[in-house]
Steps between C-alpha positions, in 0.01 A plus 500: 500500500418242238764599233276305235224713485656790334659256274132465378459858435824523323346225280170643470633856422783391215223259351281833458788695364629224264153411381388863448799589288380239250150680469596881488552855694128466678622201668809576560410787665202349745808281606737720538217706692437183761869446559478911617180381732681259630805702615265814593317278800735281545838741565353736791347226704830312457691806616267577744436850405313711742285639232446156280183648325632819392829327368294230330323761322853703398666150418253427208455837413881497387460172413240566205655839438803314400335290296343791281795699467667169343245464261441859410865531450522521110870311477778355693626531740161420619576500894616878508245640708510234773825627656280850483212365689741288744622848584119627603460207682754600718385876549113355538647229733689804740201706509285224585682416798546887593138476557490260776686775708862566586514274789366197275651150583740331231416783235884416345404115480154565341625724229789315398184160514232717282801654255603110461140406442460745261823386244371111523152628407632757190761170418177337361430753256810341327289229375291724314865633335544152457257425305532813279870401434517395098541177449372167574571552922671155522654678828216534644438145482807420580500754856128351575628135547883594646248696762268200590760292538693655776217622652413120548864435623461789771195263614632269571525381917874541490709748685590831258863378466416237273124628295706805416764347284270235434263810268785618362582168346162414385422862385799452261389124412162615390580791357771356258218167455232804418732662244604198304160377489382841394493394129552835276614714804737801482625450816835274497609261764787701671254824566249202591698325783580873570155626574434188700783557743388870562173396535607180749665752706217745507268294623732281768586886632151627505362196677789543769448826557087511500522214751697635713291815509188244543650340759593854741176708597726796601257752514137282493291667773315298756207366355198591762143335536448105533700216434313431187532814352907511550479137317283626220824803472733254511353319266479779258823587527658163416258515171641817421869424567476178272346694261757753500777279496387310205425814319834693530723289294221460187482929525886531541583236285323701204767748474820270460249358258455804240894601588589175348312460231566883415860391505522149324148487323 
């Protein structure tokens, strides 16, 4: 798997988000909304979900439900309803499988894939908190380029072992550059180097964990018909996975985001 492509959609994704929350909530929202896209037809076909269509479709549906309830929410705590919907998900995601029929293979794995699927895809709704969080959202800033930064580390052709700490270190390098360059911030240095760490760690465990998912078809049926169309699946799938994995740590990263800069801001 070339780990540098979803590098590039971390970049492209946290360049959105940064950029947007200079210009307002319409922004902010449409990319918030393509981070939730991304996850939505990304996670199933990563998972290899029986039923990716179906749990596309219920991904961004919880995905953009999140997002409303954040804004609609008149005051903090702004992410109250997300632990709510998490809990649906996981009914929705039981019945779902129910359907398929009692003898149904790997229903345990595939609801414990779509219920996962559907907490990365509400965590982006937390950038729409974010942005609704008084203040002048220097931690937003700050999270966007601690975020990049390891995600470029986990790139990198080197054995986990080493890109792992190597985010870490970076995450807190450029997050405690970000916040002292921040001129007028309200976010101090400690909380700073703080929020890059968690963030370093975030994305050095999501990568490890994602590609070791992406790298173990344990349920991926045979693919039938002609060599070409098995390629053209294969291909497909690799698209989605990268897309997936870059993806995750932008929407998860959102909510140790708005904690900190709830906390410190």
């Amino acid at each position: 798997m070339a780990k540098w492509i979803p590098a590039l959609v971390a970049l492209g994704l946290t360049a959105a988000l940064g950029v947007s929350h200079l210009l307002g909530y319409l922004p902010v929202a449409v990319a918030a909304g393509v981070v939730v896209v991304a996850i939505a037809y990304g996670w199933p076909r990563l998972t290899d979900s029986p039923q990716p269509r179906i749990t596309s479709a219920v991904l961004l549906a919880f995905g953009l439900l999140g997002m409303v309830t954040v804004w609609l929410i008149p005051s903090v705590p702004l992410l109250e309803w997300l632990p709510i919907l998490a809990g649906m998900g996981l009914l929705w995601s039981f019945v779902q499988n129910l359907v398929r029929g009692i003898e149904a293979s790997h229903a345990v794995a595939n609801v414990a894939a779509q219920v996962a699927g559907i907490v990365v895809a509400l965590a982006a709704a937390s950038w729409v908190a974010g942005y609704r969080i008084p203040g002048d959202r220097e931690a937003v800033v700050v999270g966007l380029v601690a975020i990049i930064l390891a995600q470029i580390a986990t790139s990198l052709p080197w054995p986990a072992r080493y890109t792992s700490p190597l985010a870490v270190v970076v995450a807190v390098l450029g997050a405690g550059a970000a916040t002292v360059l921040y001129v007028g911030g309200g976010l101090h240095l400690l909380p700073g180097l703080l929020l890059g760490g968690v963030l370093g760690l975030l994305v050095a465990a999501v990568d490890r964990m994602l590609g070791l998912i992406a790298d173990s078809r344990f349920q991926a049926e045979h693919l039938a018909g002609s060599l070409t169309f098995e390629y053209a699946k294969a291909k497909a799938r690799r698209a989605a996975v990268h897309l997936t994995i870059g993806a995750a740590p932008v929407a998860l990263g959102g909510i140790v985001v708005y904690v900190i800069g709830r906390i410190f801001v």
